[in-house]
N, CA, C and O atoms as CSV, one atom per row, in Angstrom:
chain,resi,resn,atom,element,x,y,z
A,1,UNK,N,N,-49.576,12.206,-115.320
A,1,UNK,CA,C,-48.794,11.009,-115.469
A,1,UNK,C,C,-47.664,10.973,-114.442
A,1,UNK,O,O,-47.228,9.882,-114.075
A,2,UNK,N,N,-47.053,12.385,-113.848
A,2,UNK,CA,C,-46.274,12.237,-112.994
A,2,UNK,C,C,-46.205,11.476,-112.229
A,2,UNK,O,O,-45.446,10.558,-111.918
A,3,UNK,N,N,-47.873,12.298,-111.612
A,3,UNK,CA,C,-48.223,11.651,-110.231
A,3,UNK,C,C,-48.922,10.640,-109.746
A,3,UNK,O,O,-49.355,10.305,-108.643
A,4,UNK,N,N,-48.935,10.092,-111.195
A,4,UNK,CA,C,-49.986,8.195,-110.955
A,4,UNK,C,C,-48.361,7.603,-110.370
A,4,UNK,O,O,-48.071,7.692,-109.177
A,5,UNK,N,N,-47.587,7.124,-111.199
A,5,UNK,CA,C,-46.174,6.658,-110.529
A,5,UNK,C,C,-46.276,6.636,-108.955
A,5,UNK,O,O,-46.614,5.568,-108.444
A,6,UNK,N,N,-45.996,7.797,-108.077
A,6,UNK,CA,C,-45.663,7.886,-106.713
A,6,UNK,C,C,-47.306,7.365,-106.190
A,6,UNK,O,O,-47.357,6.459,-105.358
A,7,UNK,N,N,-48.240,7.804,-106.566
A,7,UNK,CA,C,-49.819,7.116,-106.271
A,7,UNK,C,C,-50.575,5.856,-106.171
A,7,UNK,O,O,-51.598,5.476,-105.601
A,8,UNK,N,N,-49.277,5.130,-107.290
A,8,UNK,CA,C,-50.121,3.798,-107.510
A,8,UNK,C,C,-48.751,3.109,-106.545
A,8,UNK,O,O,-48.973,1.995,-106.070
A,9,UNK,N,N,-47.883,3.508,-106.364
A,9,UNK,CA,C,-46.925,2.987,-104.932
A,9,UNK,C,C,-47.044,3.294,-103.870
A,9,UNK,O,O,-46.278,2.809,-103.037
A,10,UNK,N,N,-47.936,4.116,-103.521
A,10,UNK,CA,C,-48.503,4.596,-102.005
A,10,UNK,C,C,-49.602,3.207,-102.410
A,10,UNK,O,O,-49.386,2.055,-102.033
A,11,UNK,N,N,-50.523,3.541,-103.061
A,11,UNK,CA,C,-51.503,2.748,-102.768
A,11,UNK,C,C,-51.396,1.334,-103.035
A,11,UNK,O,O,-52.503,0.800,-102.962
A,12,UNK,N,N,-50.215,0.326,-103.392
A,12,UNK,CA,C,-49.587,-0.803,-103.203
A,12,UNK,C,C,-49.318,-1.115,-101.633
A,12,UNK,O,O,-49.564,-2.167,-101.044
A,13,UNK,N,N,-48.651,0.280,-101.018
A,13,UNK,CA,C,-48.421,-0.090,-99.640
A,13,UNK,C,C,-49.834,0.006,-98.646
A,13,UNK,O,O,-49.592,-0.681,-97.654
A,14,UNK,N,N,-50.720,0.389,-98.581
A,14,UNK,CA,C,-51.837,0.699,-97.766
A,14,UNK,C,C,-52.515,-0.890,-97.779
A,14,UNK,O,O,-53.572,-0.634,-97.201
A,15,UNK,N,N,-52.552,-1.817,-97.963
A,15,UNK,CA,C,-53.047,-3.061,-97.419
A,15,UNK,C,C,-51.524,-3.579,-96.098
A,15,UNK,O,O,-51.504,-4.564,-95.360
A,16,UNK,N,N,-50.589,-2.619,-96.228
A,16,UNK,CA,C,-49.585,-3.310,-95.144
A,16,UNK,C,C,-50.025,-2.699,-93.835
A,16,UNK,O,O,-50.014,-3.212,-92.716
A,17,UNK,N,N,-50.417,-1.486,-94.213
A,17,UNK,CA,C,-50.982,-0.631,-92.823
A,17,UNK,C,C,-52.431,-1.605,-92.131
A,17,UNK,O,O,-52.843,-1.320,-91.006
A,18,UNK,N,N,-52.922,-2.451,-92.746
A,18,UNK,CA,C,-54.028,-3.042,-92.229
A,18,UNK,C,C,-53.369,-4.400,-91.876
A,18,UNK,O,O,-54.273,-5.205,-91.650
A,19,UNK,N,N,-52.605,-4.756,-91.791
A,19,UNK,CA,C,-52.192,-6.863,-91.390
A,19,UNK,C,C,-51.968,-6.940,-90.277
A,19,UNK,O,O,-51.583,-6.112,-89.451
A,20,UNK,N,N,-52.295,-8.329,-90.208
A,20,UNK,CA,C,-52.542,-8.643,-88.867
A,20,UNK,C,C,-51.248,-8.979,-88.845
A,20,UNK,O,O,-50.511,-9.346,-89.761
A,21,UNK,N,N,-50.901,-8.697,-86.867
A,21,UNK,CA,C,-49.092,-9.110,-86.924
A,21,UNK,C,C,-49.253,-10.994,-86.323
A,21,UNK,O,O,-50.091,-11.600,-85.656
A,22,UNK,N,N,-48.031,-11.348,-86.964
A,22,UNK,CA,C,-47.773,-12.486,-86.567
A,22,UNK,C,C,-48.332,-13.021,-85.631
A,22,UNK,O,O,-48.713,-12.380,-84.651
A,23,UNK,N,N,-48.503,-14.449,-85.777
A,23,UNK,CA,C,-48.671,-15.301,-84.010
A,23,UNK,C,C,-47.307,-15.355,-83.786
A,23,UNK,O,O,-46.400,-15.245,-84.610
A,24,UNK,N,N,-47.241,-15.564,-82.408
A,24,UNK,CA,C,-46.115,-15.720,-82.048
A,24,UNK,C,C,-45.873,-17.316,-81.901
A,24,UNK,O,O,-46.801,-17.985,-81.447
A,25,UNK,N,N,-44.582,-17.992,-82.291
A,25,UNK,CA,C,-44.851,-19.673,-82.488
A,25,UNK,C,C,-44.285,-19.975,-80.723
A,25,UNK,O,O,-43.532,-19.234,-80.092
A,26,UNK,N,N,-44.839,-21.121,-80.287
A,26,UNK,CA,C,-44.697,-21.131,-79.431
A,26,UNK,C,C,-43.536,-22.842,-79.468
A,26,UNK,O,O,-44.050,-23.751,-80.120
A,27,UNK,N,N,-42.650,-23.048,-79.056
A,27,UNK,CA,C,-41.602,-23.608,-79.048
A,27,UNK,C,C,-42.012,-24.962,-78.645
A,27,UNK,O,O,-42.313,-25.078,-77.457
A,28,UNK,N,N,-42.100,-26.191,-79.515
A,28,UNK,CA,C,-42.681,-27.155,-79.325
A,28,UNK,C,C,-41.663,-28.627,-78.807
A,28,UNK,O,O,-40.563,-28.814,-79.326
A,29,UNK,N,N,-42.091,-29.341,-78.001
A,29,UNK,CA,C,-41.235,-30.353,-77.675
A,29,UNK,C,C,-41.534,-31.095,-78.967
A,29,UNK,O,O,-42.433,-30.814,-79.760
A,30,UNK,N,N,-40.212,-32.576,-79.114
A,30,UNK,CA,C,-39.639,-33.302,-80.309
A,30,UNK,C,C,-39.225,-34.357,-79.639
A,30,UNK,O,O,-38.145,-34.491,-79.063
A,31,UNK,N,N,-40.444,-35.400,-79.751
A,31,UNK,CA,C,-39.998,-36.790,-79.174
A,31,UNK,C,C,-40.378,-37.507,-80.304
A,31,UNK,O,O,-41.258,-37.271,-81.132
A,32,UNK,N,N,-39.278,-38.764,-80.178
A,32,UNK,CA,C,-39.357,-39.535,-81.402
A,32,UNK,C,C,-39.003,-40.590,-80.681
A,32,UNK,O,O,-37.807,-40.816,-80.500
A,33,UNK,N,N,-39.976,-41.405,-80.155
A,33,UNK,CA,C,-39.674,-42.749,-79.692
A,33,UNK,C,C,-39.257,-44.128,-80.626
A,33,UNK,O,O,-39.990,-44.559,-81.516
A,34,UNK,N,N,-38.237,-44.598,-80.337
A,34,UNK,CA,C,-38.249,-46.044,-81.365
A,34,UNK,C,C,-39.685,-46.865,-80.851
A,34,UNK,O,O,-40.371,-46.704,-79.841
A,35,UNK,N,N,-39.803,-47.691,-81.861
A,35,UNK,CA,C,-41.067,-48.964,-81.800
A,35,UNK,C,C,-40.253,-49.848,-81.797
A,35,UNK,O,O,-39.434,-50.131,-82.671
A,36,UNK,N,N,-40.514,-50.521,-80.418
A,36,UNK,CA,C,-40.295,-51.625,-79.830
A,36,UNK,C,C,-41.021,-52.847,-80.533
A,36,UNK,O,O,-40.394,-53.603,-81.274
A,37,UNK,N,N,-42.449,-53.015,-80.252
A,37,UNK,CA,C,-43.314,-54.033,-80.596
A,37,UNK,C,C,-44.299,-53.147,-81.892
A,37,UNK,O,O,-43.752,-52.064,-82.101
A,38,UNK,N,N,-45.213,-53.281,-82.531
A,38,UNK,CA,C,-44.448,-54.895,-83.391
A,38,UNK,C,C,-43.151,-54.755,-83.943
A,38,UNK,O,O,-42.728,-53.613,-84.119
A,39,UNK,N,N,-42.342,-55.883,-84.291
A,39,UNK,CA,C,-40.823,-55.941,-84.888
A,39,UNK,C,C,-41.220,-56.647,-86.299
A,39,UNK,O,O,-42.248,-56.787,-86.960
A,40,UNK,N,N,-40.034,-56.965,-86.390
A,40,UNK,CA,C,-39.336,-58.329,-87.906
A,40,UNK,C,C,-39.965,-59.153,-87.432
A,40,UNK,O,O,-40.987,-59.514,-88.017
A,41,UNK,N,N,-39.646,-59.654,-86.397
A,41,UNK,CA,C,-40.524,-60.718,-85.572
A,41,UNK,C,C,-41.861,-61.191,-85.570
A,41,UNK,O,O,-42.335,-62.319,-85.704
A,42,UNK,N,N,-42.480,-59.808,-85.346
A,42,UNK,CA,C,-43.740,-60.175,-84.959
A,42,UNK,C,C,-45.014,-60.734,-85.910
A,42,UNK,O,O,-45.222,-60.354,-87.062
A,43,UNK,N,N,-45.618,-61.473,-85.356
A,43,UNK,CA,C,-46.912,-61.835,-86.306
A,43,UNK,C,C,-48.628,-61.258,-85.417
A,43,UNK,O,O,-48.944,-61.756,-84.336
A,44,UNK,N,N,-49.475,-60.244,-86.085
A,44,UNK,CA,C,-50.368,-60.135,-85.418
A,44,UNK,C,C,-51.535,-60.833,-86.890
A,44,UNK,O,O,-51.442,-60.875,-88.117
A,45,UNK,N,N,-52.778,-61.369,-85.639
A,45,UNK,CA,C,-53.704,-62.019,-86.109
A,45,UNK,C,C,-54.616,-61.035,-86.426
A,45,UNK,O,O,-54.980,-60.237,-85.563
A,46,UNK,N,N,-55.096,-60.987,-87.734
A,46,UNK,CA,C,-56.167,-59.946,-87.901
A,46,UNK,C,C,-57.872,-60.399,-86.712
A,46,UNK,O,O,-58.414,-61.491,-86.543
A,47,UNK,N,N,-58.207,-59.099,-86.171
A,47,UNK,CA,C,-59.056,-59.483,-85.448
A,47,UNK,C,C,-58.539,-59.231,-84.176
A,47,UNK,O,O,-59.427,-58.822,-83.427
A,48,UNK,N,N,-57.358,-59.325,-83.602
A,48,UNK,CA,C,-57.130,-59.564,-82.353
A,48,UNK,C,C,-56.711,-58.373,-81.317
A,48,UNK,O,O,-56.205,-57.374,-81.826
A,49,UNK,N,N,-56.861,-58.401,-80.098
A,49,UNK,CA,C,-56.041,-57.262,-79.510
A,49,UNK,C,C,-54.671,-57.331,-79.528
A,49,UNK,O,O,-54.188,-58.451,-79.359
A,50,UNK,N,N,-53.645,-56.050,-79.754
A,50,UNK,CA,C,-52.455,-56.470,-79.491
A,50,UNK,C,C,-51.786,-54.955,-78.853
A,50,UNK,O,O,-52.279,-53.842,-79.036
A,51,UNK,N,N,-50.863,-55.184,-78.273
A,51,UNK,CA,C,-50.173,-53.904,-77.998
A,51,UNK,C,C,-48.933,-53.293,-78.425
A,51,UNK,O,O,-47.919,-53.989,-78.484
A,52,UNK,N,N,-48.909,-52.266,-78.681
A,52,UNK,CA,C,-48.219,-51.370,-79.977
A,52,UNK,C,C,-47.049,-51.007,-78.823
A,52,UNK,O,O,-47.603,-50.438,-77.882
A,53,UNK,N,N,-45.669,-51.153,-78.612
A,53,UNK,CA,C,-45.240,-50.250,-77.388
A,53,UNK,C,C,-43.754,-50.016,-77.901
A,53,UNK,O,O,-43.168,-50.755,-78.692
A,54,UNK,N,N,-43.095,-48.526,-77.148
A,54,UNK,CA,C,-42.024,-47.946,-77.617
A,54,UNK,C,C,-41.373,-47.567,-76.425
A,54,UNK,O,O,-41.887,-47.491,-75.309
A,55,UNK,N,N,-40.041,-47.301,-76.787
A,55,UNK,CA,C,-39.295,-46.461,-75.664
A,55,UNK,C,C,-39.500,-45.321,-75.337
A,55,UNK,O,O,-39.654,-44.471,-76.214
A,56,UNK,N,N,-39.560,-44.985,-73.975
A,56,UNK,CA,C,-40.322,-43.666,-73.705
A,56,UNK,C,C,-38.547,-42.832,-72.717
A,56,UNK,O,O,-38.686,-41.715,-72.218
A,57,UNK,N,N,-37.780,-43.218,-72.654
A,57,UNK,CA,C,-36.081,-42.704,-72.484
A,57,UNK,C,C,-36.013,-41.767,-73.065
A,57,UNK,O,O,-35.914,-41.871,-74.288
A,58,UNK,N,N,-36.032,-40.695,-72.565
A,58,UNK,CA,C,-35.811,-38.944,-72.991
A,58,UNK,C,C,-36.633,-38.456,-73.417
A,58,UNK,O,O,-36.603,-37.457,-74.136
A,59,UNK,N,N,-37.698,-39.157,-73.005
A,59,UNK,CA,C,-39.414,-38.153,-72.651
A,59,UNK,C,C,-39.580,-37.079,-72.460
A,59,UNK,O,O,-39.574,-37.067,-71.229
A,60,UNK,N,N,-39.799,-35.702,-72.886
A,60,UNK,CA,C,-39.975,-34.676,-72.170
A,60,UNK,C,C,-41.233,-34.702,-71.343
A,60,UNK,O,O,-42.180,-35.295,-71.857
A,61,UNK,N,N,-41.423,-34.139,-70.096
A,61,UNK,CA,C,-41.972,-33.755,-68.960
A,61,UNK,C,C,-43.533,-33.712,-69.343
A,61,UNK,O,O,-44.476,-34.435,-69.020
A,62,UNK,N,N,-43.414,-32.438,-70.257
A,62,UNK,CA,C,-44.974,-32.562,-71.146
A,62,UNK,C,C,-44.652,-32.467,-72.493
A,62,UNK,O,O,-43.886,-31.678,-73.046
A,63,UNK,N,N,-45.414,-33.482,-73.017
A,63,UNK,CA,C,-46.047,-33.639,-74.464
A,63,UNK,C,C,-46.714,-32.966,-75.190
A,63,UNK,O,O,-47.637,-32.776,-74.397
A,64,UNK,N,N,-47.155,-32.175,-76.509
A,64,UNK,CA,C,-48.042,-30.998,-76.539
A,64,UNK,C,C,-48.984,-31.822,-77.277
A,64,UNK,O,O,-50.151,-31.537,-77.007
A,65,UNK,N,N,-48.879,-32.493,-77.887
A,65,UNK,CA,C,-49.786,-33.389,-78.835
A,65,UNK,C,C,-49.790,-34.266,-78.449
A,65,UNK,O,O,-48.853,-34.800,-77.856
A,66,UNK,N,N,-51.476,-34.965,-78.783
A,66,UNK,CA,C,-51.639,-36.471,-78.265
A,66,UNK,C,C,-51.352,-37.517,-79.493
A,66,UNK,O,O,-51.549,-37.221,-80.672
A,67,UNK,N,N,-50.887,-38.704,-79.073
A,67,UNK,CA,C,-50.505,-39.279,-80.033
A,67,UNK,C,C,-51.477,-40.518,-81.088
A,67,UNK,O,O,-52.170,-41.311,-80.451
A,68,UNK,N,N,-51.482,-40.581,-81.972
A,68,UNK,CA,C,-51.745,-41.740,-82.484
A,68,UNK,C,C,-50.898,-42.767,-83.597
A,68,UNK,O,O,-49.911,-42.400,-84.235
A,69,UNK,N,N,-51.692,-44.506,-83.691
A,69,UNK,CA,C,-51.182,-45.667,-84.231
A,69,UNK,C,C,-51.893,-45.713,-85.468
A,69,UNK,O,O,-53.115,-45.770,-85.603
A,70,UNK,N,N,-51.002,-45.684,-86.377
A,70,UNK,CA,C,-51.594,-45.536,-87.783
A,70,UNK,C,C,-51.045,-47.222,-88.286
A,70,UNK,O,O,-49.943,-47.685,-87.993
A,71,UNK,N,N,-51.937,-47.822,-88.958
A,71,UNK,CA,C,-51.435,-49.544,-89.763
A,71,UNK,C,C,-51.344,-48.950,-91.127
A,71,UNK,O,O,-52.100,-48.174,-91.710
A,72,UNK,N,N,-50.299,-49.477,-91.462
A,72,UNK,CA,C,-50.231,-49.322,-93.476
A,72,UNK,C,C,-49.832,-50.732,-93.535
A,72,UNK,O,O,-49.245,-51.398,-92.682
A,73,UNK,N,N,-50.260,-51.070,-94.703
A,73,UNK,CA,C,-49.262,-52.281,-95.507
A,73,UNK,C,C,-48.867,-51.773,-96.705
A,73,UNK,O,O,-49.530,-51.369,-97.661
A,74,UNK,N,N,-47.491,-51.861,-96.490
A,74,UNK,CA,C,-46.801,-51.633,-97.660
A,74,UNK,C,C,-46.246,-49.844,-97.550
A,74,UNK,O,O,-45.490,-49.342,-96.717
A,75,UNK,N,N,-47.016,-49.135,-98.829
A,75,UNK,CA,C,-47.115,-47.700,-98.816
A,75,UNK,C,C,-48.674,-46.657,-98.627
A,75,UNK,O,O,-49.019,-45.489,-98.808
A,76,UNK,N,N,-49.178,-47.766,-98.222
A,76,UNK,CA,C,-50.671,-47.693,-98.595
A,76,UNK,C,C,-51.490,-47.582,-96.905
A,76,UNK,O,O,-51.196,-48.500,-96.140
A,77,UNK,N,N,-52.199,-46.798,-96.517
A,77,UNK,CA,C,-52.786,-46.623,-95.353
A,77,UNK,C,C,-53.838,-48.051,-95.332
A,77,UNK,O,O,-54.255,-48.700,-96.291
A,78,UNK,N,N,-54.074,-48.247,-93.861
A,78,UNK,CA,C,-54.793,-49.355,-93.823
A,78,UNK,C,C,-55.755,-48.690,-92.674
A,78,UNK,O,O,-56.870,-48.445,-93.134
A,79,UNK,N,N,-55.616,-48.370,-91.427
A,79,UNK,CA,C,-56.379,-47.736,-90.697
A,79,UNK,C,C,-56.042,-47.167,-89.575
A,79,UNK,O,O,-55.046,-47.556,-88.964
A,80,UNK,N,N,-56.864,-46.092,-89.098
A,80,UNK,CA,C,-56.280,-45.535,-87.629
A,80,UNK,C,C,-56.609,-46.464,-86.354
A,80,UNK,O,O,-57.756,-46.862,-86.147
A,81,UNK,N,N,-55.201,-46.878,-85.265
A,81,UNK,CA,C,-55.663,-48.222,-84.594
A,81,UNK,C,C,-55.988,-47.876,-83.274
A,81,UNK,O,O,-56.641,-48.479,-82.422
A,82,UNK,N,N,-55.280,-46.545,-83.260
A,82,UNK,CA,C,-55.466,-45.640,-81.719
A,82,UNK,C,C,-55.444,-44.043,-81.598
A,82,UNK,O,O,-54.485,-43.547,-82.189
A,83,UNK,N,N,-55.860,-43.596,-81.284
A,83,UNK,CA,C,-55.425,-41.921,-81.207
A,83,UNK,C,C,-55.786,-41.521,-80.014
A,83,UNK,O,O,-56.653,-42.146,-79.404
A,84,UNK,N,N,-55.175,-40.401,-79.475
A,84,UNK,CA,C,-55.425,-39.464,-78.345
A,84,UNK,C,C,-54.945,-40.000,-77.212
A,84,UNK,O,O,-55.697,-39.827,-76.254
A,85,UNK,N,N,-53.573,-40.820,-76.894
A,85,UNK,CA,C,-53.053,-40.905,-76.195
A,85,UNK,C,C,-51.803,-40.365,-75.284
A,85,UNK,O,O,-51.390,-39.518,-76.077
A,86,UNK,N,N,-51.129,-40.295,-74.429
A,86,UNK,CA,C,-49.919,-39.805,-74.313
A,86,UNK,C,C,-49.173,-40.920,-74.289
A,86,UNK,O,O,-49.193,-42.007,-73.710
A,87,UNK,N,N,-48.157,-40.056,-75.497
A,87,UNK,CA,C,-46.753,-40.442,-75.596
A,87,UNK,C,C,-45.880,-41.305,-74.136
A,87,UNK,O,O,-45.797,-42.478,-73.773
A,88,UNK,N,N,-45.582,-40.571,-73.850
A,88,UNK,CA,C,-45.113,-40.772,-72.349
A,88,UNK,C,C,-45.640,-42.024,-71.439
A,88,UNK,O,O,-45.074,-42.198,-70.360
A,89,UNK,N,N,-46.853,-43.031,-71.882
A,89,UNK,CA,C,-47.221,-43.878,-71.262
A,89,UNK,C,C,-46.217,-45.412,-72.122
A,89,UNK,O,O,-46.376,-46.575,-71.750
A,90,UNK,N,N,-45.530,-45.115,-72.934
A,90,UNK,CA,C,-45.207,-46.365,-73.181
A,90,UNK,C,C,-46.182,-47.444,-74.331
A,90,UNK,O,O,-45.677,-47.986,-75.315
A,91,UNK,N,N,-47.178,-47.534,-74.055
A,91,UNK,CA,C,-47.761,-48.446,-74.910
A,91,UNK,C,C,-49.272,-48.024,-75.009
A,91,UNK,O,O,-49.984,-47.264,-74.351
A,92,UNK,N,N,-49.438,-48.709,-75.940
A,92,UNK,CA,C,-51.374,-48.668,-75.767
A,92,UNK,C,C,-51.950,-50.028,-76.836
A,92,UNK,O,O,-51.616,-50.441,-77.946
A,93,UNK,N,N,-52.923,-50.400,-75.868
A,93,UNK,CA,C,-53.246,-51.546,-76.909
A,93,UNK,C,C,-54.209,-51.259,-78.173
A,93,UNK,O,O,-54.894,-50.241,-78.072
A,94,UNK,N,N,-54.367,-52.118,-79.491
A,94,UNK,CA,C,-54.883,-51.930,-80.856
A,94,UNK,C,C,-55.888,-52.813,-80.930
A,94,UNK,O,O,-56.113,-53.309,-79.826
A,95,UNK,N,N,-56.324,-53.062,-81.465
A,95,UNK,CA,C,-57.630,-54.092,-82.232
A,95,UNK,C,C,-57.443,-54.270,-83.666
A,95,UNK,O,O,-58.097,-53.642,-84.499
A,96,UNK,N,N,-56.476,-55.197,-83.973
A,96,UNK,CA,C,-56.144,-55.163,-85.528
A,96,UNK,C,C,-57.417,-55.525,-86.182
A,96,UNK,O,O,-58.246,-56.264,-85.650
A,97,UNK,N,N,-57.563,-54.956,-87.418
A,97,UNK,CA,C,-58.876,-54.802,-88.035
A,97,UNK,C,C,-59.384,-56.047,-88.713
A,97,UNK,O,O,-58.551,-56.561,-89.458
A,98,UNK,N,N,-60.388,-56.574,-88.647
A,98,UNK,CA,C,-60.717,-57.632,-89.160
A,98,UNK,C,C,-60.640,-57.526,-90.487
A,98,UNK,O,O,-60.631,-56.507,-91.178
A,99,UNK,N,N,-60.559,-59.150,-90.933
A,99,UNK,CA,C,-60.594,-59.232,-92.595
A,99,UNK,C,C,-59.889,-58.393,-93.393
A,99,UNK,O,O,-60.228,-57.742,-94.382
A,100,UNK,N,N,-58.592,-58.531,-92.670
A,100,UNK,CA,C,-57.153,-57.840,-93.854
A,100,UNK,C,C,-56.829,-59.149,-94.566
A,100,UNK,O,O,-57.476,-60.185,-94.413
A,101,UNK,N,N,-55.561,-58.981,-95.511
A,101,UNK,CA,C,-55.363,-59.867,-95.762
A,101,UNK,C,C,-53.771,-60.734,-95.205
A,101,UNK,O,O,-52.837,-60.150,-94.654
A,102,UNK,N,N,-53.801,-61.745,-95.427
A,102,UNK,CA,C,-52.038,-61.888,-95.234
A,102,UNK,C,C,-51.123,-61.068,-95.422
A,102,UNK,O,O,-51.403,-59.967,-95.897
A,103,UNK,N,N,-49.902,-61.380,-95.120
A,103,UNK,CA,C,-49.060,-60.273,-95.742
A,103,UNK,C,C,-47.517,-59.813,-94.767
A,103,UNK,O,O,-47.768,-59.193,-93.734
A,104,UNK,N,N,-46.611,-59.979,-94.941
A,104,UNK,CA,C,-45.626,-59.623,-94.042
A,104,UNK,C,C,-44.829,-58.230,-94.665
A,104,UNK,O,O,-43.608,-58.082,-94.730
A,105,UNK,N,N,-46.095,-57.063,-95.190
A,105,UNK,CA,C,-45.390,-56.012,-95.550
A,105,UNK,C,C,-46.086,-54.881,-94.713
A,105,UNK,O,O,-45.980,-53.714,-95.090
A,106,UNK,N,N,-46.975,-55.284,-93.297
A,106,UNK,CA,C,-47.444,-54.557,-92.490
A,106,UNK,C,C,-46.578,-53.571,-91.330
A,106,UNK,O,O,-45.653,-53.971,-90.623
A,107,UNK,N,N,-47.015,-52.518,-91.350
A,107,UNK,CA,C,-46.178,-51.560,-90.012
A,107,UNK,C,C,-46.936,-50.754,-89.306
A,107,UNK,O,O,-48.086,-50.404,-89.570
A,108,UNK,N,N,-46.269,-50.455,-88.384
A,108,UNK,CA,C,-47.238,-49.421,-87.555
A,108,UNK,C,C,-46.479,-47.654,-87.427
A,108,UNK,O,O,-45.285,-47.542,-87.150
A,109,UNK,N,N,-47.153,-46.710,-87.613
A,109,UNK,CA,C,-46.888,-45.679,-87.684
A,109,UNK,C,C,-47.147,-44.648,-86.790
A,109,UNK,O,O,-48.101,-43.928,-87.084
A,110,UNK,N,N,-46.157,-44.244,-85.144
A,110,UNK,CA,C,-46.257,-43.915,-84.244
A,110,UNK,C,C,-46.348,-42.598,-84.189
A,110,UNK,O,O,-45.301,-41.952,-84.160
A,111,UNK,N,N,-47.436,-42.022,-84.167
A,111,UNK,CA,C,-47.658,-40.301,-84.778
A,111,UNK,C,C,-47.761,-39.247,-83.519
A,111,UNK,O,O,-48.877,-39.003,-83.059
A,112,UNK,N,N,-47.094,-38.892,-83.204
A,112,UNK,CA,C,-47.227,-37.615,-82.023
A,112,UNK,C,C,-46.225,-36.234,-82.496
A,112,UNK,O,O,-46.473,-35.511,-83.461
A,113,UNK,N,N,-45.195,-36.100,-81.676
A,113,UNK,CA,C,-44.696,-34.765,-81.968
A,113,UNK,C,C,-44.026,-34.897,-83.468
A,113,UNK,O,O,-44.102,-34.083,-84.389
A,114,UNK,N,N,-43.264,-36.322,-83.432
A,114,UNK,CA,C,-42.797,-36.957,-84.552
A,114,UNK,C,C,-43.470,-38.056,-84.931
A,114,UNK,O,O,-44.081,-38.657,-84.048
A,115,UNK,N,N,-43.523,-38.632,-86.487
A,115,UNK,CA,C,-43.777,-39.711,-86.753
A,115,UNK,C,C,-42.901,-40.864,-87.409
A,115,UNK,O,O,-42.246,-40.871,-88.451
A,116,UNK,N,N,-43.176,-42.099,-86.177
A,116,UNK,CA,C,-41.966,-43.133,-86.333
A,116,UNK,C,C,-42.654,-44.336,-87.122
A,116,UNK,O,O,-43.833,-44.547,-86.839
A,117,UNK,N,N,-41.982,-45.238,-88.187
A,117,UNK,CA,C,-42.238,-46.155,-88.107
A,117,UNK,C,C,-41.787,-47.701,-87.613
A,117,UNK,O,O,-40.730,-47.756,-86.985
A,118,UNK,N,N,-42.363,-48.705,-87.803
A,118,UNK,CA,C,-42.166,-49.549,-86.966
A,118,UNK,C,C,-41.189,-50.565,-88.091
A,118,UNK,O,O,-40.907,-50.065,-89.180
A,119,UNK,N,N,-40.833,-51.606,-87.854
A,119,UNK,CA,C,-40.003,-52.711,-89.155
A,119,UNK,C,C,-41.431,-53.651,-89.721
A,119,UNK,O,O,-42.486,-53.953,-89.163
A,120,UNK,N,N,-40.839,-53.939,-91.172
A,120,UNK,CA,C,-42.794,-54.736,-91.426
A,120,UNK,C,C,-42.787,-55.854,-90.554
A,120,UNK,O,O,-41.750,-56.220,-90.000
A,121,UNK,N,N,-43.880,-56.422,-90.397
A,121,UNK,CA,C,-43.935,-57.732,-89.652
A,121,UNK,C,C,-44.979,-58.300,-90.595
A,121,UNK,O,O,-45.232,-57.681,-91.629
A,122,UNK,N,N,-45.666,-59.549,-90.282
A,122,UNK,CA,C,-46.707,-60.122,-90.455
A,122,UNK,C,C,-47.698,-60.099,-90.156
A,122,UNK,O,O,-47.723,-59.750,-88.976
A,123,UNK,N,N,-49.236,-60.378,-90.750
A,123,UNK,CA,C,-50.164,-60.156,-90.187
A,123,UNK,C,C,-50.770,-61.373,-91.125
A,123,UNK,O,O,-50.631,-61.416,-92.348
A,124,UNK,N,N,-51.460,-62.344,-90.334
A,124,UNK,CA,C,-52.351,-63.356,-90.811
A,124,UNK,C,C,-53.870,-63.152,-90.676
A,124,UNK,O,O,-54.691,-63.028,-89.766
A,125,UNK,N,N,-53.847,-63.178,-92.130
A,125,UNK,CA,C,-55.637,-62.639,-92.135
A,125,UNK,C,C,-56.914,-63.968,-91.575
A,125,UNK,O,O,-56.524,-65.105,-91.311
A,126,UNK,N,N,-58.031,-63.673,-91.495
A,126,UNK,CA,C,-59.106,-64.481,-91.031
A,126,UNK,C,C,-59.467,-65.544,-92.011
A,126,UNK,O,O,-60.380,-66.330,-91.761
C-alpha cells in the first residue's frame, strides 16, 4: 500500500513524457475594414449584380486570409455572395440571390481577418 501512492503518481505523469510540443502560433495581421456600400441608403434588387466595397486605409502589405461576403437578413444567414478574395482590393462584385423577399433588415457581412458588418439597407424582392 505504500508503494501504490508514489506508483500510481509516476504513472499519472508518463503520458507527459509522450506529447507533442506546441505549434508555434504564428502572428497574424488584423484588418477590419468599414463597409462603405451597401449603406442606410442603399436598395439592392434581388437578382441583380451589385458591388459590395470598403475602405482599404491601413491595409497591411499581406493579408493571411482570403476574404468573404456573407448576406443575412435580420439575425438569420441568407447566403454566401463571394469568397476567396483579397481584402486589399477594395471591392468585389455579388449576384444578390434571386427570389428573397422584401425587406429593409438586410446586411452584408465582410469576413476576412475580422468580421465587419455593413448598416441594414433594403432589398426588393422579384
Amino acid at each position: 500500500m505504500i508503494f501504490s501512492r508514489p506508483l500510481i503518481a509516476l504513472s499519472s505523469l508518463a503520458p507527459l513524457a509522450f506529447a507533442a510540443p506546441l505549434e508555434v502560433l504564428i502572428p497574424r495581421d488584423v484588418f477590419s475594414p468599414q463597409i462603405l456600400s451597401p449603406n442606410a441608403a442603399t436598395i439592392w434588387q434581388s437578382g441583380a449584380i451589385e458591388t459590395v466595397t470598403w475602405n482599404t486605409t491601413g491595409a497591411p502589405s499581406s493579408i493571411s486570409n482570403y476574404a468573404s461576403v456573407i448576406l443575412k437578413k435580420g439575425y438569420n444567414y441568407v447566403d454566401t455572395l463571394a469568397q476567396g478574395f483579397d481584402l486589399r482590393a477594395g471591392e468585389v462584385d455579388v449576384t444578390v440571390p434571386s427570389g428573397l423577399a422584401t425587406g429593409n433588415n438586410y446586411s452584408i457581412i465582410l469576413m476576412g481577418d475580422s468580421g465587419n458588418v455593413s448598416p441594414q439597407f433594403e432589398v426588393v424582392g422579384e
